[in-house]
N, C-alpha and C positions, 0 to 999 in steps of 0.2 A: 438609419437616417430619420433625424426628427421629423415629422410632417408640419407643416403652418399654413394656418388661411392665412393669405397673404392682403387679406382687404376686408374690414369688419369696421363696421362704427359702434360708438358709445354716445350716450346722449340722455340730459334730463331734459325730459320735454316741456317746453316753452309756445303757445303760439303765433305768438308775435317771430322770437327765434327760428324757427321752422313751418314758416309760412309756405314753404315748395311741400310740406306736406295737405295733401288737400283731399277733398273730402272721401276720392276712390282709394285713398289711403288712410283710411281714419285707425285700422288698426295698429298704424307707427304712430299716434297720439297719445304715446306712452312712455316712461322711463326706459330703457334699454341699458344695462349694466353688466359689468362683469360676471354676477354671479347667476346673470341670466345665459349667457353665452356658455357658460364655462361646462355644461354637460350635453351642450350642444355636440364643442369640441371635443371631450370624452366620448359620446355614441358613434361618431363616425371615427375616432380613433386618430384624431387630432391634438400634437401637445402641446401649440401656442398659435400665438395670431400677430397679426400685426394693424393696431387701431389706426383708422384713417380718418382726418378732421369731415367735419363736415358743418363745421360754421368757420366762418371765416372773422378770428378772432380771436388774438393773442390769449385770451384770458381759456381759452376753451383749450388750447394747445398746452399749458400750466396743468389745466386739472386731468388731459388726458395722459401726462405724464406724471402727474400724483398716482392716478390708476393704475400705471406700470409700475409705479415705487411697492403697490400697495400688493401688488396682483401678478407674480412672477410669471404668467404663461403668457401674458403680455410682452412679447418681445421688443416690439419696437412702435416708437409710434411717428404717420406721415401727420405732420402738425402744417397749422398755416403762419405765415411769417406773411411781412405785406414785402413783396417783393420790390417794389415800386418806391420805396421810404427810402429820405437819407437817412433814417435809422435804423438801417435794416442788418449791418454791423453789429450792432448792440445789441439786437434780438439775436441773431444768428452766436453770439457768442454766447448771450444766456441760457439758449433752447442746447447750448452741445454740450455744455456740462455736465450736460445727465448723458451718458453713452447710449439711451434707452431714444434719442431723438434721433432718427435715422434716415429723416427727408419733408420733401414738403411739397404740398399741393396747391394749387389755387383752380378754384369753382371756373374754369374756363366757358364747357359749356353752357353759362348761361351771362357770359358778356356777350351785349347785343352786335360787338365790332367781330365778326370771323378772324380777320389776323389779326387782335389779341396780343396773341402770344407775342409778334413780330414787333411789338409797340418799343420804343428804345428804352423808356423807363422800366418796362419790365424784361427785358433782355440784359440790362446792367444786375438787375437781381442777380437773375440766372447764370450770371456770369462766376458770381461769387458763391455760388454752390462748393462745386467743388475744392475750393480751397478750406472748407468746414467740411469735407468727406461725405455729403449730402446727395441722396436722389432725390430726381424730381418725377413725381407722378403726373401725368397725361391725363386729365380728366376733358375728354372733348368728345363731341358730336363729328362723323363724317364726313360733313362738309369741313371743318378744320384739319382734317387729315393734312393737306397740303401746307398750310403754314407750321402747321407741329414737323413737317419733314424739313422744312427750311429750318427751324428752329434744333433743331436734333442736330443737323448739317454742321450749322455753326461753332457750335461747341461739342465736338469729338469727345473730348476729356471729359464731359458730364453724363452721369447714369441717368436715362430715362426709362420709365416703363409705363406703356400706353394701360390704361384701366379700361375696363369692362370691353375688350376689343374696342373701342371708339363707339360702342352703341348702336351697330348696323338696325337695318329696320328686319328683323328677325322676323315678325308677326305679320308683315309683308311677302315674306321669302325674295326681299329684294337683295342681289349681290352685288352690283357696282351702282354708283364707281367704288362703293366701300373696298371692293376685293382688288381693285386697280392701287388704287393707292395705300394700301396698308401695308402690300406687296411691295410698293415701293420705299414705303417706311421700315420697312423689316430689313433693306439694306442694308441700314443704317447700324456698325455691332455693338453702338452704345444704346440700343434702346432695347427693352424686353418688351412684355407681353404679360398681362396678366386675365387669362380666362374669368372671367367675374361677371358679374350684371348683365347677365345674358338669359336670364327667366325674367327679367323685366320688362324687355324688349322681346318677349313673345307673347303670347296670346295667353294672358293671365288666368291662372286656372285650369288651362283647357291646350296645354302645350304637350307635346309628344315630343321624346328623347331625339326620337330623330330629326328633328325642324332646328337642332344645332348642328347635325354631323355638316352640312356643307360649310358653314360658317368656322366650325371647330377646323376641320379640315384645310381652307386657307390659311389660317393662323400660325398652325402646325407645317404646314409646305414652308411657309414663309419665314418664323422664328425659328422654325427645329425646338427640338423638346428642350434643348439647353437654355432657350430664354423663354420660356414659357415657366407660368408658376399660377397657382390654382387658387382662387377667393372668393371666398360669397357673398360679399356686397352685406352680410348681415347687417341690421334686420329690413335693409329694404328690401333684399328678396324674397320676405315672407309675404307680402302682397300676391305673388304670385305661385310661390312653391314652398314646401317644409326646409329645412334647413340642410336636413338629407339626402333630399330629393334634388334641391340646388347641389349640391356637390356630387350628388353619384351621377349627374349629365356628363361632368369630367371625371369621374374616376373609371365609369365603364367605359369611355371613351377611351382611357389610353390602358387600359384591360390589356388592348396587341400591341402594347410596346415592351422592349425588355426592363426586366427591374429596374435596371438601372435609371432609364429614364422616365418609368415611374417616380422612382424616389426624390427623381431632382425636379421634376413638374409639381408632387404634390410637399414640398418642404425645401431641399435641397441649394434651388434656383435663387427661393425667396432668402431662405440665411446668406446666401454668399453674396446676393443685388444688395438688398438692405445693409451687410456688414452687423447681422444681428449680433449683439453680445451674447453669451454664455447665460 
């Protein structure tokens, strides 16, 4: 079974563009590239990835999918489409062309409305995912847990998968209502689970393996290892941890599961949600 981080960014750094990088983050004031990544993913024994936008901007989703033309371990990439456009047809036809486009996200957690998501203009997007074979990535804060499970509700037939757990307050050690309601999202068998950005949301620098087990642990009760799939948020989780070190929190984690469901948490999950190509 192939392994893949299922959640990695690419990025020439701009700071105007990446103004949410600020100054306890000056070390992402940098290029971040394929060929920075790529022996990342060889030392922990990883054969590809899947790049996730992180500007919101047609033009960014084009070059990140140059990158996969250019960059075979690049499996798939979640690009941004504007969900809310009447031209969102015409983007969604030109982004599938390449089989390497494999879903889309939008920066939820940092629109100032909580139900967001529920808005009817962006619900018409979301509607027309799935008829393009398209997942949609979960990029939200814990308070939106609730409108993402309305929204997940509504549309059965579309693939979701929540990113970085929802962001619990890990550095806290606080669990609800995160653990209430993410439980109740996990209901749901169209949405997965991606282990990821969970050294961000701890105590930077200064986090012990174990200040994930109870967080990993509801996750794991509530997806099962079959929707669960493992990412490192690269390179924002070098603010806080080595690249390594971000990924062996989940790989010693599921250590006491059988292989099986090793294989399908750290690759497995992620080819068959995504529909990665060959």
């Amino acid at each position: 079974m192939k392994r893949m981080d299922a959640h990695q960014h690419f990025w020439q750094y701009d700071p105007v563009e990446y103004g949410w990088i600020n100054e306890a983050m000056a070390g992402l004031r940098r290029d971040f590239l394929p060929q920075d990544l790529k022996p990342l993913l060889d030392d922990c024994g990883f054969d590809g990835c899947v790049a996730v936008q992180a500007r919101q901007t047609l033009e960014e989703t084009r070059w990140l999918l140059e990158l996969a033309g250019r960059h075979h371990f690049i499996r798939g990439v979640v690009g941004w489409v504007d969900l809310r456009s009447a031209q969102l047809r015409a983007q969604l036809h030109e982004f599938t062309r390449n089989p390497r486009f494999v879903g889309v996200r939008h920066v939820v957690q940092d629109e100032p409305d909580d139900a967001f998501l529920l808005r009817a203009d962006f619900r018409r997007g979301i509607a027309q995912l799935a008829e393009f074979g398209l997942a949609y990535d979960l990029l939200i804060y814990p308070r939106q847990l609730k409108p993402a499970l309305k929204l997940a509700a509504e549309f059965p037939g579309q693939r979701f998968v929540l990113d970085h757990i929802a962001k619990p307050l890990i550095a806290q050690g606080a669990l609800e209502p995160w653990n209430t309601d993410i439980r109740a999202l996990a209901q749901l068998e169209n949405v997965c689970c991606k282990v990821s950005g969970m050294v961000t949301e701890a105590r930077w620098k200064e986090w012990q393996a174990h200040d994930f087990h109870s967080y990993l642990d509801v996750v794991f009760e509530a997806f099962g290892p079959e929707r669960i799939m493992i990412g490192s948020d690269w390179p924002v989780c070098t603010v806080a941890a080595t690249y390594r070190s971000t990924m062996r929190v989940v790989m010693d984690y599921i250590a006491q599961l059988p292989s099986a469901q090793q294989d399908a948490v750290l690759g497995g999950n992620c080819t068959n949600f995504y529909r990665l190509p060959a």
